[in-house]
C-alpha positions in Angstrom: -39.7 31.2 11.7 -36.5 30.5 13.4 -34.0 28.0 11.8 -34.3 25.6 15.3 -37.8 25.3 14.7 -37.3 25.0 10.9 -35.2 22.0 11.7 -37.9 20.1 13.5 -40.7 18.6 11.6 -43.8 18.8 13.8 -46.0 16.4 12.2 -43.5 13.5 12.4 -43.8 12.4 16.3 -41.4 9.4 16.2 -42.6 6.9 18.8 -40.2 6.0 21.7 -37.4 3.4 20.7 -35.8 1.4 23.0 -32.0 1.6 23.1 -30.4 -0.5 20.8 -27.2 -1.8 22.7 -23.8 -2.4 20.6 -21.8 -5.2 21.3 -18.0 -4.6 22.8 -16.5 -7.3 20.9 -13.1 -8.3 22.0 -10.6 -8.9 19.5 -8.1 -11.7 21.0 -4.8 -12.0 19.7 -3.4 -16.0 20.1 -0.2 -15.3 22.1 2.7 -18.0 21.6 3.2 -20.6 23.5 7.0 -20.3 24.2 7.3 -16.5 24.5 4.4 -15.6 26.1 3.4 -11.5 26.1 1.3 -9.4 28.0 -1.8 -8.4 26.4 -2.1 -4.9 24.7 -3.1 -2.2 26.9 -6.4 -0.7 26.9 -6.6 3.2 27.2 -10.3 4.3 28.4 -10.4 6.9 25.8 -14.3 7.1 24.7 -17.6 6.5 26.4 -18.7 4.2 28.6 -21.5 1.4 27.2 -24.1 2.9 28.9 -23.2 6.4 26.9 -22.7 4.7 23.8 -26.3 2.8 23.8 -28.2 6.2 24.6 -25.8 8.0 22.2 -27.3 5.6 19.5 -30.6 5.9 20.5 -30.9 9.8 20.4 -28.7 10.1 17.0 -31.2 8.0 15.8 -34.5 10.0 17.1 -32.5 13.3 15.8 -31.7 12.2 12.4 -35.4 11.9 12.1 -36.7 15.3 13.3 -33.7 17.6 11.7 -32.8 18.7 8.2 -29.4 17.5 7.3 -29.5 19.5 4.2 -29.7 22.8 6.5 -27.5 21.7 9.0 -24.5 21.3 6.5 -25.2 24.7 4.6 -24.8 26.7 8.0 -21.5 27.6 9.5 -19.7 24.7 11.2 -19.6 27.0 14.7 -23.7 27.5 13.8 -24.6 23.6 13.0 -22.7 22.5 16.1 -24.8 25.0 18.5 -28.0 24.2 16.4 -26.9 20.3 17.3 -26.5 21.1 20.6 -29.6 23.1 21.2 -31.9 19.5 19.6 -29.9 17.1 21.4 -30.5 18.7 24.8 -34.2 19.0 24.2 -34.3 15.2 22.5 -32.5 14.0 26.1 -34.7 16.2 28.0 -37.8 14.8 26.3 -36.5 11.1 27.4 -35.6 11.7 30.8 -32.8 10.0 30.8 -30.8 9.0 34.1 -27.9 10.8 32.9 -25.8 13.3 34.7 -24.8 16.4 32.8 -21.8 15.8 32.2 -22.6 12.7 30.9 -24.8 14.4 28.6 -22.4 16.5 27.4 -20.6 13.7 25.9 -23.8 12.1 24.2 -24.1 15.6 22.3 -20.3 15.9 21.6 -20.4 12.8 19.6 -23.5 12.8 17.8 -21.9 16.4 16.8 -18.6 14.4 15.9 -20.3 11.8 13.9 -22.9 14.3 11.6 -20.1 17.2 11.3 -16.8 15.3 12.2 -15.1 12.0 11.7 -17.4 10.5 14.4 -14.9 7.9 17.0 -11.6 9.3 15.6 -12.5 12.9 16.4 -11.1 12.8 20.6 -8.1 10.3 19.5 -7.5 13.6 16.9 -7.9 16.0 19.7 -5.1 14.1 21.8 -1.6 15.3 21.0 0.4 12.4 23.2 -1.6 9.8 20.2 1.2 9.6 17.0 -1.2 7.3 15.1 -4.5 5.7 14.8 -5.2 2.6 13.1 -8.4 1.5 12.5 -9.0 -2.1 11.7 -12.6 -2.4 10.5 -15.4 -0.6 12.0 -15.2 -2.7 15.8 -11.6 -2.3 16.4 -9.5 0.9 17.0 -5.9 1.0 18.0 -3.9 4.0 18.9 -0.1 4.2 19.5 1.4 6.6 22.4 4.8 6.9 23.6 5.8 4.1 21.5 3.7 1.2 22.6 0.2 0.1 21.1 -2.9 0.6 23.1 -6.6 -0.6 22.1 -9.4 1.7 22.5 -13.0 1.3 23.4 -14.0 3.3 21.4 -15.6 2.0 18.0 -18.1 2.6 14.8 -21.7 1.1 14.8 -20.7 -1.1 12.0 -19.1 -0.6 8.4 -21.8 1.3 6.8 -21.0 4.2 9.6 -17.0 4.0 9.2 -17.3 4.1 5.3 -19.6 7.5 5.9 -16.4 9.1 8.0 -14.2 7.5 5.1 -15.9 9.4 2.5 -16.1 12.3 4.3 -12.2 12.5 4.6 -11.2 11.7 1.2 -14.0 14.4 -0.4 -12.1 17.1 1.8 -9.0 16.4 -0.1 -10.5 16.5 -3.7 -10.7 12.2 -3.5 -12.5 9.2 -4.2 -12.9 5.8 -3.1 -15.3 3.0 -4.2 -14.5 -0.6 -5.5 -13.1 0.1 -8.4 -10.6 2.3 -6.5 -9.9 0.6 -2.9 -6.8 2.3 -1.8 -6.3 6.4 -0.9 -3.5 8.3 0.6 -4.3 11.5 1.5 -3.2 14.2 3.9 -5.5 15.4 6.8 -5.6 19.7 7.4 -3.4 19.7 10.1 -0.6 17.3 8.3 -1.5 14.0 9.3 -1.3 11.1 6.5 -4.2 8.8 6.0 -4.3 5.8 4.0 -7.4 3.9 3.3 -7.7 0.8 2.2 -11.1 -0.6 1.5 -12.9 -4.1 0.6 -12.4 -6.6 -1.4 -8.7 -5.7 -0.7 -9.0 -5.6 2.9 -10.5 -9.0 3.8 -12.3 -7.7 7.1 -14.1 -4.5 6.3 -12.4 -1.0 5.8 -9.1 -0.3 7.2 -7.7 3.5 8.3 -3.9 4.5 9.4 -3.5 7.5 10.5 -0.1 9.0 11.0 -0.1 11.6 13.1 1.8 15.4 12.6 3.5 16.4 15.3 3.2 19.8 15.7 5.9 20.6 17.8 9.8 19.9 16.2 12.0 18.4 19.0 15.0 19.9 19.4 18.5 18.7 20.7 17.9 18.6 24.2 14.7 17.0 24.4 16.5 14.1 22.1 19.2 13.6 24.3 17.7 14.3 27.6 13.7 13.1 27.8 14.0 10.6 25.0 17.2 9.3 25.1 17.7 9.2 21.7 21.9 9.7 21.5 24.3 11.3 23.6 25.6 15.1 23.8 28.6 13.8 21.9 26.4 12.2 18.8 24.9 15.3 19.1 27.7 18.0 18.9 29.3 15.6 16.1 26.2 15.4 14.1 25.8 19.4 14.1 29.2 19.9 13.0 28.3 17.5 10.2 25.6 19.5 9.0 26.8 22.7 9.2 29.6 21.5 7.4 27.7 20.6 4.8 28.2 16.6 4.4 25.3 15.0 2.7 23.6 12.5 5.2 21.3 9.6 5.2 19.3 8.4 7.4 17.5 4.8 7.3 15.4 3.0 9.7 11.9 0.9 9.5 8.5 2.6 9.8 7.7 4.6 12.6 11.8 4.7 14.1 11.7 8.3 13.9 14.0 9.0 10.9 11.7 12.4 10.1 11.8 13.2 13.2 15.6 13.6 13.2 15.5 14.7 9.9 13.8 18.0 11.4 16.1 18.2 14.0 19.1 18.4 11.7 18.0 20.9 9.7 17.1 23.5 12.5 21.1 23.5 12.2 21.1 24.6 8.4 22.5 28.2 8.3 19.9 30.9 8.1 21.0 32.6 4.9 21.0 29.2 2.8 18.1 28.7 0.0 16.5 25.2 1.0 14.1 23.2 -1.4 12.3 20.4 0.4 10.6 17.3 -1.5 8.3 15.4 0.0 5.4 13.1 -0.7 3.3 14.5 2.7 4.4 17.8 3.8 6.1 17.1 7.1 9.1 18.7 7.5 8.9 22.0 9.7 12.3 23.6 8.6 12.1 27.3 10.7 14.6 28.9 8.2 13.5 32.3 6.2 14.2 30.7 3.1 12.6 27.4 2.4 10.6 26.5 -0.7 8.3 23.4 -0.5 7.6 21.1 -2.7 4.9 18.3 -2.8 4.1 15.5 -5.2 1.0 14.9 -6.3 -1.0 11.8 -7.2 -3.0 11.3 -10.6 -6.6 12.4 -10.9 -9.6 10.0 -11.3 -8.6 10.0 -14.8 -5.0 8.7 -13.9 -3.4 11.9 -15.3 -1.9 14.6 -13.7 0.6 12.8 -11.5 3.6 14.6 -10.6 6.3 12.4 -8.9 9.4 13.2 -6.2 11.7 12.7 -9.6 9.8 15.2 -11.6 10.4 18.1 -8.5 13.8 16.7 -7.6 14.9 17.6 -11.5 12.9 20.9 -11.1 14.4 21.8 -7.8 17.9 21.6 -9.2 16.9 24.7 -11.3 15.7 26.8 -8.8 19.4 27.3 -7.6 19.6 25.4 -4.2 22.2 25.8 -1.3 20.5 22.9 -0.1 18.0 20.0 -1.1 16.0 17.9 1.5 13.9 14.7 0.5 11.9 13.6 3.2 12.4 10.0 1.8 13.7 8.3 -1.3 12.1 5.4 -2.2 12.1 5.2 -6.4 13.8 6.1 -9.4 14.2 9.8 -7.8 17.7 8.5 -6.1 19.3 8.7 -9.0 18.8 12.2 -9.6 19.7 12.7 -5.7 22.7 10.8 -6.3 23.9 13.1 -9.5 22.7 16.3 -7.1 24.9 15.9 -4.6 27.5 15.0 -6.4 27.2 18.0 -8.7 27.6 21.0 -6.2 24.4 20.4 -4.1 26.4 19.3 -1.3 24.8 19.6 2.7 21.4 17.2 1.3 19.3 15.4 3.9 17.1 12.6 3.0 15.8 9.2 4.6 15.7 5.6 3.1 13.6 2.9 4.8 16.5 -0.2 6.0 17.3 -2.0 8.4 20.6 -1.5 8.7 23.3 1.3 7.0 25.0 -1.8 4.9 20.8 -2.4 3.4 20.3 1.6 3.0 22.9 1.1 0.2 21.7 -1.6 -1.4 18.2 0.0 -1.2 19.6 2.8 -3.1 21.8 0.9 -5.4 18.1 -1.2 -6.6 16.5 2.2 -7.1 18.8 2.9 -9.8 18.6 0.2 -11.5 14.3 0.5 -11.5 15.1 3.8 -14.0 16.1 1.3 -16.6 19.6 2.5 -17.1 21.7 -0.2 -17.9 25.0 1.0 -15.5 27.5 -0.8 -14.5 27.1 -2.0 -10.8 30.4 -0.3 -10.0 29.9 2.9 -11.7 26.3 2.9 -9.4 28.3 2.2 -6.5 31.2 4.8 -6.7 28.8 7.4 -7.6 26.8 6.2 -3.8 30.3 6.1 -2.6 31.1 9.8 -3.6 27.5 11.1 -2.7 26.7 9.8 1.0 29.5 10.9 3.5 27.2 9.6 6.7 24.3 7.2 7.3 22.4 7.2 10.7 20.7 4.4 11.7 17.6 5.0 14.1 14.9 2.2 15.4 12.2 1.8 17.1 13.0 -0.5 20.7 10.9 -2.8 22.5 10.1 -0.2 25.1 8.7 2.7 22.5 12.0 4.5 22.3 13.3 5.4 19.2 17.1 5.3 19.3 20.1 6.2 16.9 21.5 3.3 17.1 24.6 3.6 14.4 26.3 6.3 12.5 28.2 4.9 10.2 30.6 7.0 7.7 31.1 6.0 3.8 34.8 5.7 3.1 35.2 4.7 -0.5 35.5 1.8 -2.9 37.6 -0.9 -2.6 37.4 -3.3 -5.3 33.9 -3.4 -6.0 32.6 -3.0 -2.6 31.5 0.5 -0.8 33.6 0.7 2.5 31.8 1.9 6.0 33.0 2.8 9.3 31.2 3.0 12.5 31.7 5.9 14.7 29.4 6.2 17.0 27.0 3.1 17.9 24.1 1.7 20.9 25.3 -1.5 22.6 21.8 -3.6 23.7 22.5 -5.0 27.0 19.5 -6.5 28.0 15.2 -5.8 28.0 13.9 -5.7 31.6 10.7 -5.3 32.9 10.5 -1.6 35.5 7.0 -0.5 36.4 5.2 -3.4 34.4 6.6 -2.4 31.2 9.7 -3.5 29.1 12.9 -1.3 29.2 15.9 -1.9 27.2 19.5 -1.9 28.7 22.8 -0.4 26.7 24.6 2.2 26.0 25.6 4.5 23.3 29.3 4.8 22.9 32.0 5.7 20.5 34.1 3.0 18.7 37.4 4.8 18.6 37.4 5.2 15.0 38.0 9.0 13.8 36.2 10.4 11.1 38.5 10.6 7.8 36.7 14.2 7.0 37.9 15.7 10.4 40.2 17.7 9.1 38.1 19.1 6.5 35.6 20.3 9.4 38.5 21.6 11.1 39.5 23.9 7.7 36.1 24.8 7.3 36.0 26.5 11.2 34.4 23.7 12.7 36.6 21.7 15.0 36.0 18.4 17.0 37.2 17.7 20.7 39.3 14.0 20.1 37.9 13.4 23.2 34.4 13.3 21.9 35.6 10.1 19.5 37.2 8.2 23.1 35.6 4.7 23.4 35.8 5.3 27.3 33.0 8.2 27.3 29.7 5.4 26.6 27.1 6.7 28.2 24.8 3.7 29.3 20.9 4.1 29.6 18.0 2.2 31.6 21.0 0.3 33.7 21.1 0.5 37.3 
């Protein structure tokens, strides 16, 4: 007996069921009265209401005649064709006014939502999407280019979205359920999930996916397509890198901070030893010699746990030339304070802040949460002697994610760490162009010279004076 006809059960005949129609709720977002908005765009990513009425109605009538426990013990390439092979005979059987390619779709999501993770599985497909956000089980949002867009596309209620929950966290060795609510956890291809279920989230499940890029950017497209800095941030940053400066770079969620944090470190030198920490793998160094390191959370017995501390300690004795958090965020900045001020000069790591002044402060409060009772000076020189530059990036109104300031650490004075800007974006003014928000400036220098030029210029890397000349800004989105 074939498996297809093992799949069927001949003496159930399930009688015809009328389509059960879902409802496209609209979720409306009270706009203020004295700065009025224009509402979220929709993108027409998923099927129509037609598609998704007889999509429910022959997932149900297949769910009936088939043999899940078969269907998950085959091949994934073998269930999906086996699908496939049911659904066409199931829509045959119905008669359905469809067109085929129309059909086509019915059968790629029911295969998405027995196999897959149902709705999220075409926004996962699209690589221009950088995150998806679910916000119970009637309201998906993605983000592209920047800007948020709502989708049609949607689960049948929270029964079905909790199904797709637990089949992501299970892949990852997890659990959820009430008396654990919240998961992070890292998709195959990189992505980072986080889940947070009821009674913490007041209405129903909530999924936020951020998306891994699989492509690094690289200088040019910085400068050119995204307008991220100028040639001359650019040139100076490389020679800051290569010279082996220790760097900082701070900015609110989603401002692109890893994002130049990758592009930096295509500029570390081939034959250096690199030891990356990170919570998520996301960092795509292409050196030859890179070891990785990720944390890892406790088990469901709450042991296990192994912190960015613990591998920031155990990555100083595995004799570093270089060592690259992909963000600090707790009692680990101590230890990356002491490691770049011990010989393991040329480190790269991120801090969220608003501004280079807070990225200090930020840092200066995470040593104080080891329990250490120093002096607020002592914690300050030693931030003073670590950092030598801290970027600023951030996210605009129109998508782009800009450096905005980079900012070099002078010393103490007093009791207070000293900064100087060097390079810095100058907002003009936010316009609307083609029914979308653009904002006006410029990037430019400030005039101010670095105080470590001459140590790049000893160490074979020289800088053009003119590159630091207040007169070169180069202005973006003006006419």
């Amino acid at each position: 007996m074939k498996l297809r006809d093992r799949l069927f059960q001949p003496s159930i005949q399930p009688k015809p069921e009328p389509p059960t129609a879902i409802v496209n709720s609209e979720v409306t977002v009270p706009q203020p009265e004295l700065l009025p908005e224009e509402p979220t765009p929709q993108t027409s990513i998923g099927p129509s209401q037609q598609e998704l009425e007889w999509k429910q109605h022959i997932h149900k009538k297949m769910l009936k005649v088939m043999d899940l426990s078969l269907i998950t013990s085959l091949e994934d390439h073998q269930a999906r064709s086996q699908i496939r092979d049911i659904g066409k005979q199931l829509i045959n059987s119905e008669a359905l006014p469809l067109s085929q390619k129309q059909r086509q779709s019915i059968i790629q999501y029911i295969e998405d939502d027995i196999l897959g993770l149902g709705p999220l599985e075409p926004l996962l497909e699209d690589k221009a999407i950088s995150d998806i956000l679910v916000n119970g089980s009637h309201s998906i949002y993605i983000e592209r280019q920047g800007r948020l867009e709502s989708t049609l596309l949607k689960f049948e209620n929270d029964a079905h979205l909790m199904k797709i929950i637990d089949r992501i966290v299970t892949r990852v060795g997890r659990r959820i359920d009430e008396s654990s609510p919240m998961v992070d956890a890292r998709l195959e291809d990189g992505s980072r999930v986080n889940v947070i279920i009821p009674p913490l989230a007041l209405d129903g499940p909530v999924v936020s996916i951020r998306r891994f890029r699989s492509d690094m950017l690289g200088m040019e497209q910085m400068i050119n397509n995204y307008h991220s800095f100028t040639s001359a941030m650019g040139q100076f940053l490389v020679a800051c890198v290569q010279a082996r400066l220790n760097i900082l770079v701070a900015g609110g969620t989603g401002s692109g901070k890893t994002t130049l944090l990758n592009m930096l470190s295509q500029y570390i030198p081939a034959v250096e030893r690199i030891v990356t920490v990170e919570d998520s793998a996301e960092l795509q160094l292409r050196q030859p010699h890179v070891v990785r390191l990720e944390s890892r959370p406790p088990n469901i017995e709450g042991r296990g746990e192994i912190t960015i501390r613990d591998l920031v300690r155990n990555s100083l004795r595995m004799r570093p030339d270089r060592i690259v958090v992909g963000e600090v965020r707790g009692q680990e900045a101590l230890d990356m304070l002491q490691a770049m001020n011990t010989g393991h000069d040329g480190s790269l790591t991120t801090i969220h802040a608003n501004k280079p002044r807070d990225a200090l402060t930020r840092i200066e409060n995470m040593v104080a949460m080891t329990g250490l009772q120093l002096p607020v000076k002592a914690v300050r020189t030693q931030i003073a002697s670590a950092l030598h530059l801290v970027l600023q990036t951030e996210r605009m109104e129109d998508g782009g994610r800009r450096l905005t300031s980079i900012q070099e650490i002078n010393g103490m004075e007093g009791d207070i760490i000293t900064m100087s800007e060097i390079f810095r974006f100058e907002r003009m003014n936010v316009v609307e162009r083609n029914g979308k928000p653009l904002v006006e400036g410029r990037f430019r220098a400030t005039g101010t010279m670095p105080s470590f030029r001459e140590q790049l210029y000893r160490r074979g890397i020289p800088l053009s004076v003119d590159l630091f000349d207040p007169q070169r800004g180069e202005g973006w989105g003006m006419h």
